[in-house]
DSSP file (Angstrom, degrees, kcal/mol; ACC not computed):
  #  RESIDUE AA STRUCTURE BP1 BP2  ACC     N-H-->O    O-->H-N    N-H-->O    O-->H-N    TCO  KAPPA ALPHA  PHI   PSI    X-CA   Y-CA   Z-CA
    1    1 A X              0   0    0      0, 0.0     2,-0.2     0, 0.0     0, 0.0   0.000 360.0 360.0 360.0 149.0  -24.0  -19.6   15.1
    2    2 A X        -     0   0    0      1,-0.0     2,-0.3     0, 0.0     0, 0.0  -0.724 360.0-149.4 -92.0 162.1  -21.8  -16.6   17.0
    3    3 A X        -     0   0    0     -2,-0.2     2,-0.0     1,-0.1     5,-0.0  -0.933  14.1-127.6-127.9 135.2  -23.7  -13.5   17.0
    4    4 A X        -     0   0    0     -2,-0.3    -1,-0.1     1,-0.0     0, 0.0  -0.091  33.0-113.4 -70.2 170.1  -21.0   -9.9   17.0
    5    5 A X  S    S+     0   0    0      1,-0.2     7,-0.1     2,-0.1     4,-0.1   0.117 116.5  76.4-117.3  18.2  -22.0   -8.0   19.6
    6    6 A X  S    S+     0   0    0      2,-0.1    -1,-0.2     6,-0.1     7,-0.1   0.434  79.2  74.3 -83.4 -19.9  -23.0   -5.7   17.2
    7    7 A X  S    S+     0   0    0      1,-0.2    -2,-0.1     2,-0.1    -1,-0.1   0.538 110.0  27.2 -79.8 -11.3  -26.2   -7.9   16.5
    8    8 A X  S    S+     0   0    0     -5,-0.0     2,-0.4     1,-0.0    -1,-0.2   0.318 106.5  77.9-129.4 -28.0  -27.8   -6.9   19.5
    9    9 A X     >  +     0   0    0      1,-0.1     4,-1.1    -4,-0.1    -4,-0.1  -0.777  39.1 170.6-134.6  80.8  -26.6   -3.8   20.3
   10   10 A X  T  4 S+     0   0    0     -2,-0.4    -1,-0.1     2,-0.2    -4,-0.1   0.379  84.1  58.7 -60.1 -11.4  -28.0   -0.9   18.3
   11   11 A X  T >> S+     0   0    0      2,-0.2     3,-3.8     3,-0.2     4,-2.0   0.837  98.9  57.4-105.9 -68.1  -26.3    1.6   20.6
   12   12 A X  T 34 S+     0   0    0      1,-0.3    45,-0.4     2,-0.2    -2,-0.2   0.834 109.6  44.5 -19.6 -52.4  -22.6    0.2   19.8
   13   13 A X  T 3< S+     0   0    0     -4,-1.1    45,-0.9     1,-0.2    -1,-0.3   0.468 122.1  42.6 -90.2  20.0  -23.0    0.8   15.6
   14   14 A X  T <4 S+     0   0    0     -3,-3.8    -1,-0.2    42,-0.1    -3,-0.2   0.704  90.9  96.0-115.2 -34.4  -24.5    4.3   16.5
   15   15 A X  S  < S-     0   0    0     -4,-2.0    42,-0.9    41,-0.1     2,-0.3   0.011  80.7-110.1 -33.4 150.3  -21.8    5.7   19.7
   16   16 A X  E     -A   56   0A   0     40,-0.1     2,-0.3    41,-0.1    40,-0.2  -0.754  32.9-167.7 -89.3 150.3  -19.0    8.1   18.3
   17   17 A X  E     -A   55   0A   0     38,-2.7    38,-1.3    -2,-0.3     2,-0.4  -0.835  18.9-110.5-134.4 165.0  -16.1    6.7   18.5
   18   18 A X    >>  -     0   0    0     -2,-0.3     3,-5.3    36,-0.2     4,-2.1  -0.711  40.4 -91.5-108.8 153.2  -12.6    9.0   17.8
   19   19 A X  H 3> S+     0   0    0     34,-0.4     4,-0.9    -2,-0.4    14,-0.1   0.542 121.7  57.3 -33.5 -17.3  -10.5    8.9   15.2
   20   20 A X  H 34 S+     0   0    0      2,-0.2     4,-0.5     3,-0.1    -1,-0.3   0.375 107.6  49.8 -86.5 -11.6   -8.2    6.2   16.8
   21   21 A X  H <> S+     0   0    0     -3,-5.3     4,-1.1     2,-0.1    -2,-0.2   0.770 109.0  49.5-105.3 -40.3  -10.9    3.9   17.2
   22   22 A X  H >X S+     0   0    0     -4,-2.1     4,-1.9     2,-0.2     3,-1.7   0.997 108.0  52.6 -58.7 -55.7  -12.1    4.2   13.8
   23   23 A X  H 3X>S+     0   0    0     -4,-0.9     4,-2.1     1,-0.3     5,-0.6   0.772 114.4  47.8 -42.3 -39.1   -8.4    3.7   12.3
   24   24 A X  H 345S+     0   0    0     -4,-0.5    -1,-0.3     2,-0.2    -2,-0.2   0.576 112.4  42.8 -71.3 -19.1   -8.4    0.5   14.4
   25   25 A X  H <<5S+     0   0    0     -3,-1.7    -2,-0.2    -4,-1.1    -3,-0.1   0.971 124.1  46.8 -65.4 -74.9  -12.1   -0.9   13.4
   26   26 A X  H  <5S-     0   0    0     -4,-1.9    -2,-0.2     1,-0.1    -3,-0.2   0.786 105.3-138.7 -20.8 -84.0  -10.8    0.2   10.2
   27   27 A X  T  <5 +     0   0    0     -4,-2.1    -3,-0.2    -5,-0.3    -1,-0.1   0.029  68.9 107.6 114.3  -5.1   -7.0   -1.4   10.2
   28   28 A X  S   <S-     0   0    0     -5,-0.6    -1,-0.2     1,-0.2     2,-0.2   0.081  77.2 -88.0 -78.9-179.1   -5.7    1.6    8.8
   29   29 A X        -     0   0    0      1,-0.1     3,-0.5    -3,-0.1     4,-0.5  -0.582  29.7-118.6 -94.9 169.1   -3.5    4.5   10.4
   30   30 A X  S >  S+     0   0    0      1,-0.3     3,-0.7     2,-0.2     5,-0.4   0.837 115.3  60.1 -87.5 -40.5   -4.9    7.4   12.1
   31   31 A X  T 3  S+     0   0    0      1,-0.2     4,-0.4     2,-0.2    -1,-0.3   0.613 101.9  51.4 -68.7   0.2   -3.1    9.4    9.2
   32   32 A X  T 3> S+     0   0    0     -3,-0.5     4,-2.0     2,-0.2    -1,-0.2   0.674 111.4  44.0-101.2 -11.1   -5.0    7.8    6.3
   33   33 A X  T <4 S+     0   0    0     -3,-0.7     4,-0.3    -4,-0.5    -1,-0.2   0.416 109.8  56.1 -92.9  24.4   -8.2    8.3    7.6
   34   34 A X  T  > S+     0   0    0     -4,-0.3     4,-1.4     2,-0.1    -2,-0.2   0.522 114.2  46.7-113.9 -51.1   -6.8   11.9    8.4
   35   35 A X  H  >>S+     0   0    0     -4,-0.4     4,-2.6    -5,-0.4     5,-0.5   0.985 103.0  58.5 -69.1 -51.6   -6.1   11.8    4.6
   36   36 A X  H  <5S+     0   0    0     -4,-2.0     6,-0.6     1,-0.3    -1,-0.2   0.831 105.3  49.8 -43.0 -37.3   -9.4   10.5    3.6
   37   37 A X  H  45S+     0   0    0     -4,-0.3    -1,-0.3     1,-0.2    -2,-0.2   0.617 115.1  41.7 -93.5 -18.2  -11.3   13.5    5.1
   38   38 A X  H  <5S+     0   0    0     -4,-1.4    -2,-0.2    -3,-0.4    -1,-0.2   0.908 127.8  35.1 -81.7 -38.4   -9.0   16.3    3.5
   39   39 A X  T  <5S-     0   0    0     -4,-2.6    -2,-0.2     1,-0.2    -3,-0.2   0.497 107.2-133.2-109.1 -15.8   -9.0   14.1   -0.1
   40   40 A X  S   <S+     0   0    0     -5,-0.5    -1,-0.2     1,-0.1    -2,-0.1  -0.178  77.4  87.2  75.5 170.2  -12.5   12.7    0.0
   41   41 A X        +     0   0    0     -4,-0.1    -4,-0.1     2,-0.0     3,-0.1   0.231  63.7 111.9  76.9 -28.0  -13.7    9.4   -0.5
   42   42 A X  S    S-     0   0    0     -6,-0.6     2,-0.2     1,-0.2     3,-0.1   0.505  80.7 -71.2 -47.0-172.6  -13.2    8.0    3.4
   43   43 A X        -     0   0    0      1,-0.2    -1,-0.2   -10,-0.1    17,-0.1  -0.536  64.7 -73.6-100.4 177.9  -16.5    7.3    5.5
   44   44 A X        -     0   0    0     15,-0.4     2,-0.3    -2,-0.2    -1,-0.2  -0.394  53.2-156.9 -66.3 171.1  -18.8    9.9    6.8
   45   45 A X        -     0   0    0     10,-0.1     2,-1.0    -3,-0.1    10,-0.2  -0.999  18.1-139.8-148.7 131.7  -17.6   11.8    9.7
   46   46 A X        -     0   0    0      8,-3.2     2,-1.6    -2,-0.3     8,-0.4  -0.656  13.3-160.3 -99.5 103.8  -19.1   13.9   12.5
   47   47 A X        +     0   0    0     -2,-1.0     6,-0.2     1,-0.2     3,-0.1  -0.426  14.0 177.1 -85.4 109.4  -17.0   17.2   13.2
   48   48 A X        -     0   0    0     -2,-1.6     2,-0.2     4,-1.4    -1,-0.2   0.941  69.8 -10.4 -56.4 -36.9  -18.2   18.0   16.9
   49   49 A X  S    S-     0   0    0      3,-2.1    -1,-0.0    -3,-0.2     0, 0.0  -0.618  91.4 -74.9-149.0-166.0  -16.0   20.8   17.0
   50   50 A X  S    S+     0   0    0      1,-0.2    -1,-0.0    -2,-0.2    -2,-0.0   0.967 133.3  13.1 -54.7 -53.3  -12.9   22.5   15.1
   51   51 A X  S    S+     0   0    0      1,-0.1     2,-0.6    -4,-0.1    -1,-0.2   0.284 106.4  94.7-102.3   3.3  -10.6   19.8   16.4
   52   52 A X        +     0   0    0    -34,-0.0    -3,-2.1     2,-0.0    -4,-1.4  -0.880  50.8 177.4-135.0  98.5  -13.0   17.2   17.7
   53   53 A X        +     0   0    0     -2,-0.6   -34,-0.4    -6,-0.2     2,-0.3  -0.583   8.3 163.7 -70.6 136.7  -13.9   14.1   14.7
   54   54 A X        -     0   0    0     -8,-0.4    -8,-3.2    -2,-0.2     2,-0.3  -0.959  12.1-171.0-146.0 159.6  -16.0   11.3   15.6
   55   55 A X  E     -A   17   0A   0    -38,-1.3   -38,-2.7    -2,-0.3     2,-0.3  -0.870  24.7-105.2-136.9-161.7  -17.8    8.7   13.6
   56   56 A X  E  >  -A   16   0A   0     -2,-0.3     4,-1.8   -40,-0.2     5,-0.3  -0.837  17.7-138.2-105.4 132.3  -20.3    5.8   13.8
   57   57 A X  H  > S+     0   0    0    -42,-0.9     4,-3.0   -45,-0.4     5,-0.3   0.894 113.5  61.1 -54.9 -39.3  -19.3    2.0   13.5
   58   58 A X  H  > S+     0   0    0    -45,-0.9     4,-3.9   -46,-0.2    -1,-0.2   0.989 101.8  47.1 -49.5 -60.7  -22.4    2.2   11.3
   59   59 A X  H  > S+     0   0    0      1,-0.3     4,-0.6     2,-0.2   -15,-0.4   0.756 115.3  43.6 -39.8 -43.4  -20.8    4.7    9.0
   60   60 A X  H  X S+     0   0    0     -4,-1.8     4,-3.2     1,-0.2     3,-0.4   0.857 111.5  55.2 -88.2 -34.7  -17.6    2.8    8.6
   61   61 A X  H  X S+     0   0    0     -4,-3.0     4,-2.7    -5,-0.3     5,-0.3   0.991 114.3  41.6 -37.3 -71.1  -19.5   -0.5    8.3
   62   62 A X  H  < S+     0   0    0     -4,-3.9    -1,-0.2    -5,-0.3    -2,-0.2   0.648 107.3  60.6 -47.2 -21.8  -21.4    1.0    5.5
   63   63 A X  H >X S+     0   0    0     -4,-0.6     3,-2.2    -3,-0.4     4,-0.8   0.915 111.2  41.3 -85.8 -82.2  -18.3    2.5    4.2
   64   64 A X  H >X S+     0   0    0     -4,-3.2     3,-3.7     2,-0.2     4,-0.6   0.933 104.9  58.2 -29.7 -74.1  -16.9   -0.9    3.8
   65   65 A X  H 3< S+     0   0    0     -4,-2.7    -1,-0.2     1,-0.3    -2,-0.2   0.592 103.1  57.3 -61.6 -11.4  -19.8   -2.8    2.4
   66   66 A X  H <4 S+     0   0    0     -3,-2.2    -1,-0.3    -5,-0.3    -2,-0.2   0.645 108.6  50.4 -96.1  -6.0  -19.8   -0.1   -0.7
   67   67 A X  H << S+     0   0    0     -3,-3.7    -2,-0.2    -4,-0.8    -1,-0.2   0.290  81.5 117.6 -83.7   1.2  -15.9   -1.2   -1.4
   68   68 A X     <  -     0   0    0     -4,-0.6     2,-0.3     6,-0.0    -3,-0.0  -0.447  46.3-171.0 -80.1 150.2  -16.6   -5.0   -1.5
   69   69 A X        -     0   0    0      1,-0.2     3,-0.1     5,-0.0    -2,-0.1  -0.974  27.3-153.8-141.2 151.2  -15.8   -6.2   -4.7
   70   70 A X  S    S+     0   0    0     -2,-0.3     2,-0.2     1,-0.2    -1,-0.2   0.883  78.0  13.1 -87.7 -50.4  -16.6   -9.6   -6.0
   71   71 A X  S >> S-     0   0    0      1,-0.1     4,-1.4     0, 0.0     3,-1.3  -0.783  73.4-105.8-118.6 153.0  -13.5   -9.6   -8.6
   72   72 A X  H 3> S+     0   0    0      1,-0.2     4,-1.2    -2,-0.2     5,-0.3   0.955 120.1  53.6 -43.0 -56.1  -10.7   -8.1   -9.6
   73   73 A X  H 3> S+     0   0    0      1,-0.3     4,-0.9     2,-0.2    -1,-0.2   0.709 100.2  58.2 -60.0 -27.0  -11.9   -6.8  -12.2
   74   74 A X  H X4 S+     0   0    0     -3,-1.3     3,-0.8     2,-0.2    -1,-0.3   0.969 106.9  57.6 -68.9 -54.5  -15.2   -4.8  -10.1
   75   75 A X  H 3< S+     0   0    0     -4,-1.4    -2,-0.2     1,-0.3    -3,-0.1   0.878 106.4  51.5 -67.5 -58.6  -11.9   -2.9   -7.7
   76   76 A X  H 3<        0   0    0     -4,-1.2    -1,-0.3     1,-0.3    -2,-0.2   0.853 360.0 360.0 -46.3 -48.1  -10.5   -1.5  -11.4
   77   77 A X    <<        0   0    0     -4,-0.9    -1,-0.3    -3,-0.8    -2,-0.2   0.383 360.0 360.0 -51.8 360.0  -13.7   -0.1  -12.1
């Protein structure tokens, strides 16, 4: 079995990463997770500064794993 290099490496899911890195872990554009954080709903986020977003690979992981849906019928819900 392949092991992520996340499986090993407790310091990868916790670094910040910038808002361009997330959108790409992600797959999204930089402007919907730019949307997420004004609208709500998104993953958590760490604001360093005024201008300066980061998150955690953890966050977005987790982020993820609370949208999995088995069926159509779980997404409507």
């Amino acid at each position: 079995m392949q092991t992520t290099n996340y499986d090993h490496d407790a310091d990868y899911l916790d670094r910040l990463i910038n808002e361009a890195e997330a959108a790409e872990f992600l797959g999204h554009s930089i402007r919907t997770i730019q949307n997420w954080r004004v609208r709500g709903g998104g993953p958590q986020f760490i604001k360093v500064s005024k201008r300066s977003i980061r998150y955690r690979r953890r966050d977005l992981i987790e982020w993820c794993e609370r949208l999995r849906c088995a069926h159509t019928s779980e997404a409507a819900a």
